[in-house]
C-alpha positions, 0 to 999 in steps of 0.5 A, spaced: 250 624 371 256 622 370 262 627 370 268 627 365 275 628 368 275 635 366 269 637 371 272 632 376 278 635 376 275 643 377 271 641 383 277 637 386 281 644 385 274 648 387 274 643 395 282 643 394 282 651 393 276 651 399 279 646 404 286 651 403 282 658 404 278 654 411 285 653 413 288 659 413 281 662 415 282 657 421 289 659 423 287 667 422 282 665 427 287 662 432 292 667 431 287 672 434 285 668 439 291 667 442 292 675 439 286 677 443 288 672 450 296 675 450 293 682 450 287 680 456 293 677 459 296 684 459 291 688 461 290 684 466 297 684 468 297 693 467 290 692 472 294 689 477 300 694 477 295 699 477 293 696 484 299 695 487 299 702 485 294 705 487 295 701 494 302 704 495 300 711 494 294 710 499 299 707 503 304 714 503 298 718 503 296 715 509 303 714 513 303 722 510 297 724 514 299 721 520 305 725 520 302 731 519 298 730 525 303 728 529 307 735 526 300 737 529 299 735 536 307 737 537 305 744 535 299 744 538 303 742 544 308 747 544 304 752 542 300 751 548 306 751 552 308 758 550 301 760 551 301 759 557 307 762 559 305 768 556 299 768 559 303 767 566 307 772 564 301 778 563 298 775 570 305 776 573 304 782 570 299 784 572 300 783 579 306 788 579 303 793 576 296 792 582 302 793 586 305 799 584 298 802 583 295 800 590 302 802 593 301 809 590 294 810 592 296 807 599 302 813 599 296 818 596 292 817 601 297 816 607 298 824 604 292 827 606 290 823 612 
C-alpha cells in the first residue's frame, strides 16, 4: 500500500509531535528524579540535624543531672552535719538538764536525812 505525500507528511507530523511530547515526558520525569533526590538529600540532612540535636540535648540533660546530684550529696552532707550538731547539742542538753535534777534531788534528800 502506497502512501501519498500527504499522508507521508501527517504521519511524519504524528512521530515528530510523539518524539517531542516523549521528550518533554522524559525531562518531566528527570526533572522529578533529581526533584525528589534533592528533597531525600534534605530530609536526610534535617535527619541528621535533628540527631546531633537530639545527642546535645541528651548531653545537657546528662551534665544537668549530675549537677543536681552533686547539689544533692553536698546538701545532704551539710544537712548531716547540722544534724549532728543539733543532735549534739540536745545530748549536751540533756546532760545538763540530768545534772540539774540529779543535783536537786540529791540536795532533796540530803534535807530529809
Amino acid at each position: 500500500m502506497m502512501m501519498d505525500f500527504s499522508e507521508e507528511a501527517a504521519l511524519n507530523r504524528r512521530v515528530d509531535r510523539g518524539e517531542a511530547t516523549l521528550q518533554q515526558v522524559q525531562g518531566n520525569v528527570t526533572v522529578l528524579l533529581e526533584s525528589q533526590s534533592s528533597m531525600r538529600r534534605e530530609m536526610n540532612a534535617r535527619f541528621d540535624r535533628m540527631d546531633t540535636k537530639v545527642d546535645e540535648l541528651r548531653q545537657e540533660m546528662r551534665a544537668g543531672m549530675d549537677g543536681l546530684r552533686q547539689e544533692m550529696r553536698a546538701d545532704m552532707g551539710g544537712l548531716r552535719q547540722e544534724m549532728r550538731a543539733d543532735m549534739d547539742g540536745l545530748r549536751q542538753q540533756m546532760r545538763v538538764n540530768h545534772e540539774g535534777i540529779m543535783a536537786v534531788l540529791t540536795e532533796l534528800v540530803g534535807r530529809r536525812a
